[in-house]
N, C-alpha and C positions, 0 to 999 in steps of 0.2 A: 070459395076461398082459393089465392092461389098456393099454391105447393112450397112455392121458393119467390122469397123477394130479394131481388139484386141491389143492394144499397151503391150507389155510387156519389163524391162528391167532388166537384170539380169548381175551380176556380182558376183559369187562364190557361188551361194544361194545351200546348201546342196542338191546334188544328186535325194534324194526320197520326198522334199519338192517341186522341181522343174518338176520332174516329176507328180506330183497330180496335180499342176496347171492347167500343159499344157492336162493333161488330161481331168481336167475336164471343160476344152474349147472344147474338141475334142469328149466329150460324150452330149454337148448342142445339146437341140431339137430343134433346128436353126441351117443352116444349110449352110447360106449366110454372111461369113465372111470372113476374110482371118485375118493370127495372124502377124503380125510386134513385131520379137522379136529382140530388142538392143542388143546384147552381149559384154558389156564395160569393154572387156580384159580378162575375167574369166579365170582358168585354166581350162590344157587339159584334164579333167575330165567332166566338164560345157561342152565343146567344141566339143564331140564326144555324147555325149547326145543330143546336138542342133542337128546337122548334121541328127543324125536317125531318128528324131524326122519330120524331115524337107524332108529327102530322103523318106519318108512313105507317106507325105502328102504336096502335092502343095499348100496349102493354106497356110501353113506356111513357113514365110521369114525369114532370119536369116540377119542381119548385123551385122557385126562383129566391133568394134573399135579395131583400132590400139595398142592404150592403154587406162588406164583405163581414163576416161574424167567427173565420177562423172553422179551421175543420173539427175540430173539436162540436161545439155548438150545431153546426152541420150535420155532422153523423146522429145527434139527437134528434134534429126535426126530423129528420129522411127514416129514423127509425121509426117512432110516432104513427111513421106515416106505412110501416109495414101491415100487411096482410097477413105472407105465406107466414106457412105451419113454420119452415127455416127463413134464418136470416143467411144470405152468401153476400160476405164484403166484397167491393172489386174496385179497385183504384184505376184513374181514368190514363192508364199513364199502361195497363198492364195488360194481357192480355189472357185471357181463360182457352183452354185448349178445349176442343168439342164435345169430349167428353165429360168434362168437368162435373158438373152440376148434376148428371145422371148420378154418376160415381159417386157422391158424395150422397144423394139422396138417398139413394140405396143403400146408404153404409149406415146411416142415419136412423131409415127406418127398421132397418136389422140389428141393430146396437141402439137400444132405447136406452141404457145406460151411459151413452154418452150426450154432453150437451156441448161442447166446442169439438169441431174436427177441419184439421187442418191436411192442408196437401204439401209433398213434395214440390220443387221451385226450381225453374232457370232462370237461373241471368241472362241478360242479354244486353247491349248496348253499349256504353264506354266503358272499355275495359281496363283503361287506364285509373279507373275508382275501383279503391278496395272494397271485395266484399266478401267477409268470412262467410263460408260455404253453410249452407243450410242442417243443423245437427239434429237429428229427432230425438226427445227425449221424453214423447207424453205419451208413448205407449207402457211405461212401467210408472204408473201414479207416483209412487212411494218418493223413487228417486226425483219426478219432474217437478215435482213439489217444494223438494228442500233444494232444489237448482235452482229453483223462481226465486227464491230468500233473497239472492246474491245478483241476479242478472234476469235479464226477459229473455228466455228460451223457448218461449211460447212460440205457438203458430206466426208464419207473416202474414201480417192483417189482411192484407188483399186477400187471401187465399183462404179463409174459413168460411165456416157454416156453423151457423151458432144457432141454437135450439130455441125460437120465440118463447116458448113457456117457461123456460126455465129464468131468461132476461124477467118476463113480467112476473112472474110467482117471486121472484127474489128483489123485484124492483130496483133493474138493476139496469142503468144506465151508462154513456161517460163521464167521466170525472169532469165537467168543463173547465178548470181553476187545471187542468192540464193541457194546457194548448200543445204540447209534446208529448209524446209517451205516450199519447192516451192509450195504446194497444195493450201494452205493458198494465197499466193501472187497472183497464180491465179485466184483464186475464188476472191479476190480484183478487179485482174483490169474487171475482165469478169462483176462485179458490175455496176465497174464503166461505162463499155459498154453499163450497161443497160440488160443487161443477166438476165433472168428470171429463177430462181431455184425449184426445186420441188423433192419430195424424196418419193418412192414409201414404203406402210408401209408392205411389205414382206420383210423376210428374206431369200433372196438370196446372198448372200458371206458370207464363214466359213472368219474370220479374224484371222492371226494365232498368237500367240503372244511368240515371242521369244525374249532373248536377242542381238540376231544378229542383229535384227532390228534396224532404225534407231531412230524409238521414243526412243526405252528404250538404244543402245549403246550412243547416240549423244542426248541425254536428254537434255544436259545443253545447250548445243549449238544451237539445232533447237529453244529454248527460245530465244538465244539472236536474230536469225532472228525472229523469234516471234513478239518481242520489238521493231526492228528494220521495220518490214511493220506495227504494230500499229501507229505509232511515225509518218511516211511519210504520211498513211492515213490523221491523222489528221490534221497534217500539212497544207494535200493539204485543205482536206475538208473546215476545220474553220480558216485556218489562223493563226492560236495560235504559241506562240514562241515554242522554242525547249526544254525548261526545262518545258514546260505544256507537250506537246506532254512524257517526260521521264517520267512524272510520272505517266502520263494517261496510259501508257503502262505496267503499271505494278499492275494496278489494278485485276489481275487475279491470281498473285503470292498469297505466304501463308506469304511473309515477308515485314515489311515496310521500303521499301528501300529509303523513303524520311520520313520527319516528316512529323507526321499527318496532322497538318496543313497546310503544303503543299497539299494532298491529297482534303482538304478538299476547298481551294482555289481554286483549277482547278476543282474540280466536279462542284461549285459552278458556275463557269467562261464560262465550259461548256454549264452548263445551260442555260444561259441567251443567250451565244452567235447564239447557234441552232437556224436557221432560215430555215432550209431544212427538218429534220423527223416533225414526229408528235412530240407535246409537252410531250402530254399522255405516249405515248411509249420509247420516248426517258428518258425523267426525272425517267419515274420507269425500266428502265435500268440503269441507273445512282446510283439510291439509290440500286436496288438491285444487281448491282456488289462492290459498298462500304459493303455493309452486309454481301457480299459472304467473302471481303476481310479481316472485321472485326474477324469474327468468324474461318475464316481458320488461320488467324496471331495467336488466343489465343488457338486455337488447335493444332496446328502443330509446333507453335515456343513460344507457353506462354509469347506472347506478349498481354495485355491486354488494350496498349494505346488507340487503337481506339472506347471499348465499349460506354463508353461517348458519342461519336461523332453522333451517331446510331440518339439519342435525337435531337441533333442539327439535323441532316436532315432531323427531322422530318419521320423519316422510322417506328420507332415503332407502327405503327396505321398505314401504309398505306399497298395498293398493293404488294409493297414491299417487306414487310417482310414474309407477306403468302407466294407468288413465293419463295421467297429464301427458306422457310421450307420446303415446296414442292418437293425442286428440289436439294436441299442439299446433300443427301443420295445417290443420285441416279447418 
């Protein structure tokens, strides 16, 4: 058996972007892998690049799809099709630093209490595309838990190592009915399993940042699956109707897509309801995603209804409002 299976799933990704990847798996100081790369239909270009890549080195597997079935679907077969004891994601677009895979196998096998472990990240590439800086939050459970509620603050997908047994003991796959987000919906149910997160503070993965990508092509759309695992979370979690859940799901946008007082009713609603995190953590989550949402609504869409409201939750003086200054910028 090998040690680490490298999932990779590629469909048209540029020539000499795809070539760096695969190399820079094949130049890792680890040496106990084997690469499962998806091929979901690409052209004969992709096609004859996989093959040499593959005719050079036994460790690398190629499957090919029939036609294109969407990376969602993708990421299932290519799992399926894992061996190692770990699963390492790697997007064909990204590159793994030489150390990577050692590092993380190592942290792995030392911390058996963890089953997702993520790395620190650079960007690289057009810098002209925003891209909010990478924030760790899975090294204290309590709080990366009740962050998840509201936003995917999880590992960047390229960059994990996810523990095979703990995927098969909980039978746990991608969501496919998420052809977006899937990373996000993931990191939900693996929660919900009871999956233990932790994020190594090196940077090992160049993250590339182009518009071919799908954060920045499929922007609006990976939001609405966004919305849409917020919404079911909570659902499931507290019980709450469907128009709480809509609006709680949109506490991370820059716009107010319900009236304030609606907002402010479900924050409210939330609150009291929590009977599972901590009070402490949960409530200055609470107020400081309202502040995050206050202050990006009057910057970004010079909506200024909600400043008011800040008073009312009592935020101006608490934890709150420090965290949000803090972490505003960044």
């Amino acid at each position: 058996m090998n040690k680490i299976s490298v999932l990779m799933c590629v469909y048209d990704t540029p020539v000499n972007y795809l070539q760096e990847a695969i190399d820079s798996i094949l130049n890792q100081n680890f040496s106990e892998w084997e690469m499962i790369i998806v091929d979901d239909g690409s052209n004969q270009q992709t096609v004859e690049v996989l093959k040499k890549y593959a005719k050079k080195n036994n460790q690398i597997k190629i499957i090919r799809n029939k036609q294109n079935l969407g990376l969602t679907k993708s990421l299932n077969i290519g799992l399926k099709k894992c061996s190692g004891r770990y699963i390492a994601r790697m997007d064909s677009d990204d590159i793994s630093l030489v150390d990577r895979l050692n590092r993380q196998y190592k942290y792995m096998e030392e911390h058996q209490e963890v089953d997702v472990l993520g790395v620190n990240v650079e960007n690289f590439g057009d810098k002209s595309i925003y891209q909010p800086k990478f924030r760790n939050y899975m090294n204290d459970t309590n709080v990366f838990r009740v962050k998840m509620l509201f936003n995917n603050v999880g590992p960047r997908h390229p960059s994990v190592m996810i523990r095979k047994s703990f995927l098969d003991e909980n039978n746990i796959l991608y969501q496919e009915k998420m052809v977006k987000a899937q990373d996000y919906a993931l990191w939900v149910d693996c929660i919900e399993a009871g999956a233990i997160f932790a994020c190594l503070n090196e940077k090992l993965l160049l993250y590339r940042i182009h518009k071919e990508q799908i954060t920045t092509s499929a922007h609006g759309e990976q939001s609405q699956y966004l919305k849409k695992i917020i919404q079911g979370n909570l659902m499931k979690i507290f019980g709450i109707e469907q128009e709480g859940a809509e609006v709680l799901s949109t506490l991370y946008s820059d716009k107010f897509e319900f009236t304030v007082e609606k907002y402010i009713f479900w924050i409210d609603y939330l609150s009291k309801t929590n009977r599972i995190y901590s009070p402490t953590i949960f409530d200055n989550e609470l107020k400081e995603r309202w502040i995050h949402k206050v202050i990006k609504c009057a910057k970004y869409s010079k909506d200024y209804r909600g400043l008011k409201y800040i008073f009312t939750l009592r935020c101006v003086f608490s934890k709150s409002l420090f965290s949000w200054i803090r972490y505003s910028f960044l």
